[in-house]
C-alpha positions in Angstrom: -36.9 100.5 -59.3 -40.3 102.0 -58.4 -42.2 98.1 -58.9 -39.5 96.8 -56.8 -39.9 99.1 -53.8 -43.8 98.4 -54.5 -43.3 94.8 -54.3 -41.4 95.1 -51.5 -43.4 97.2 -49.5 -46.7 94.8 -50.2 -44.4 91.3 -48.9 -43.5 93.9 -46.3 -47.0 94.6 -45.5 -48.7 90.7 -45.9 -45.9 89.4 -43.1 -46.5 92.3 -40.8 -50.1 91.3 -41.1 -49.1 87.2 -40.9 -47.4 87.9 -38.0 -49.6 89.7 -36.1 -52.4 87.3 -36.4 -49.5 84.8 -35.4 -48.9 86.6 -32.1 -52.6 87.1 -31.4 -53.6 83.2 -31.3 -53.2 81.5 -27.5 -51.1 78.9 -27.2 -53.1 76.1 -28.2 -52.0 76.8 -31.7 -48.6 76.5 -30.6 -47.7 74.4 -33.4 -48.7 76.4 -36.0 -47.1 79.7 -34.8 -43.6 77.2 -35.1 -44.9 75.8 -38.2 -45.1 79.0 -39.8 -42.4 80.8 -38.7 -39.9 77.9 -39.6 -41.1 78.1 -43.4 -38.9 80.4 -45.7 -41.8 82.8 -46.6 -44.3 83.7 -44.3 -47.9 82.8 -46.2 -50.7 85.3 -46.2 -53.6 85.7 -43.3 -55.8 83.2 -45.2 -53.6 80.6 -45.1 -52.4 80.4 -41.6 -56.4 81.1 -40.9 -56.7 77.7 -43.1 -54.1 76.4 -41.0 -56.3 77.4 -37.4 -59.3 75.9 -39.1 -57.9 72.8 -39.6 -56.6 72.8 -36.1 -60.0 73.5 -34.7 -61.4 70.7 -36.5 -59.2 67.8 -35.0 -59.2 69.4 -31.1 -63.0 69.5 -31.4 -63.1 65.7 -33.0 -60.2 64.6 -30.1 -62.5 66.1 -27.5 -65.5 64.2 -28.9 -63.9 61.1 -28.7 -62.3 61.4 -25.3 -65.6 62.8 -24.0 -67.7 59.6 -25.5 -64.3 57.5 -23.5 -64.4 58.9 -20.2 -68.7 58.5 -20.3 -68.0 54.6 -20.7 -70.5 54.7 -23.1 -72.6 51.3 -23.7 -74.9 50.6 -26.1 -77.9 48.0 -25.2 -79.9 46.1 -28.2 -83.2 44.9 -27.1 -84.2 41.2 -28.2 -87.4 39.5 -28.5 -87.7 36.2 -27.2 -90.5 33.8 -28.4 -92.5 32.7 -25.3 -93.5 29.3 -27.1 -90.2 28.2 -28.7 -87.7 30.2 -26.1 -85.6 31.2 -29.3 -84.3 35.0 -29.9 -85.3 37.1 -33.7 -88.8 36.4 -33.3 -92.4 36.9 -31.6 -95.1 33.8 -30.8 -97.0 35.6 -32.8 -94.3 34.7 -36.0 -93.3 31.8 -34.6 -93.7 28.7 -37.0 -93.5 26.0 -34.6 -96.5 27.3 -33.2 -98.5 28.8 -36.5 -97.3 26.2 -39.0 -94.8 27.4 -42.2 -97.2 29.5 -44.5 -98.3 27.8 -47.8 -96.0 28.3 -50.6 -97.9 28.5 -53.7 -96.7 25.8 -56.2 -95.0 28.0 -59.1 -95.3 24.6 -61.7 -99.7 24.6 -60.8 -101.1 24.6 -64.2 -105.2 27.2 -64.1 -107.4 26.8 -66.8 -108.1 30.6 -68.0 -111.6 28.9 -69.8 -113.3 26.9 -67.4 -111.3 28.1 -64.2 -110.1 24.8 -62.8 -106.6 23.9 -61.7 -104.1 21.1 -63.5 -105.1 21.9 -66.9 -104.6 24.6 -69.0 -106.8 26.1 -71.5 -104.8 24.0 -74.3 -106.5 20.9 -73.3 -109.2 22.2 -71.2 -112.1 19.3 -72.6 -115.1 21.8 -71.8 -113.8 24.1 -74.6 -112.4 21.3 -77.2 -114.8 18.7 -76.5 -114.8 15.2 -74.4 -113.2 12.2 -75.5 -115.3 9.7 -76.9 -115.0 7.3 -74.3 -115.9 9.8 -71.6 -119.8 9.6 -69.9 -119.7 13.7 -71.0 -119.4 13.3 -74.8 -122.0 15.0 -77.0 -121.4 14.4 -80.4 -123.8 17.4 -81.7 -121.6 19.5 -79.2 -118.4 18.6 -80.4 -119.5 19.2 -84.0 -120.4 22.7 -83.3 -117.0 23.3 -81.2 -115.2 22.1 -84.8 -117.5 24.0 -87.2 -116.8 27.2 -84.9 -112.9 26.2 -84.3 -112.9 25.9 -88.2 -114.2 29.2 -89.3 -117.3 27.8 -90.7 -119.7 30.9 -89.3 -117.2 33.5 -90.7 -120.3 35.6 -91.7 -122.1 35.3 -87.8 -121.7 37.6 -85.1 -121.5 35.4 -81.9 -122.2 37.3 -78.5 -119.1 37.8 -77.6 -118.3 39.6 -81.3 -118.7 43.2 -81.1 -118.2 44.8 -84.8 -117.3 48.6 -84.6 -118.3 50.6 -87.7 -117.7 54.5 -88.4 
């Protein structure tokens, strides 16, 4: 008997408390003072104060947007205009027409990483493997050395590009 006079007493209490948070909000929150009293308990304070927030929220984001209406707000986007070709999205200073496309470089362009020259590589660059025979450049004392060297034949020679590291 005693808990349920206790339990009473608190309900009691938290609708008092409700209720007079209910009758001190102005009339804007209208609608939640109706919403609340139609429910079949009465929630506590922090509720209905969840309830005001929420409220707040959506007259404050209604008054934004009927404030940004009645401005007649425009918005202006600035365009360059090229003075050579007269077209929009770009300067004379980027224009093509005028400047030429730039030079793409050629992704299938074979370099030589022995000799430095371009539409060979190093796989048949003749400076490093030697001239054909028929060629005006062919040195047959130079190609032998190319071979012995290519062979392994001066296995026990440091060249001068050999650097042995000892401890």
């Amino acid at each position: 008997m005693f808990l349920q006079n206790a339990l009473h007493h608190f309900t009691r209490k938290h609708e008092n408390r409700a209720l007079q948070f209910l009758r001190g909000l102005n009339e804007q929150y209208g609608n939640i003072q109706s919403h609340v009293l139609l429910m079949d308990f009465i929630p506590l304070v922090s509720k209905i104060f969840s309830y005001v927030i929420q409220q707040e929220r959506e007259l404050v984001n209604n008054n934004f947007l009927n404030h940004l209406e009645s401005k007649n707000v425009t918005a202006t986007i600035n365009t360059t205009t090229c003075s050579f070709c007269g077209k929009t999205s770009h300067t004379d200073t980027k224009c093509f027409k005028k400047h030429g496309f730039p030079a793409k470089p050629s992704p299938n362009k074979k370099y030589c990483s022995h000799c430095g020259k371009t539409n060979h590589t190093v796989d048949v660059c003749y400076k490093k493997h030697g001239f054909l025979p028929s060629h005006k450049l062919y040195n047959d004392k130079s190609l032998r050395s190319r071979n012995q060297d290519s062979n392994g034949d001066n296995q026990g020679e440091t060249s001068d590009h050999e650097i042995r590291l000892t401890k």
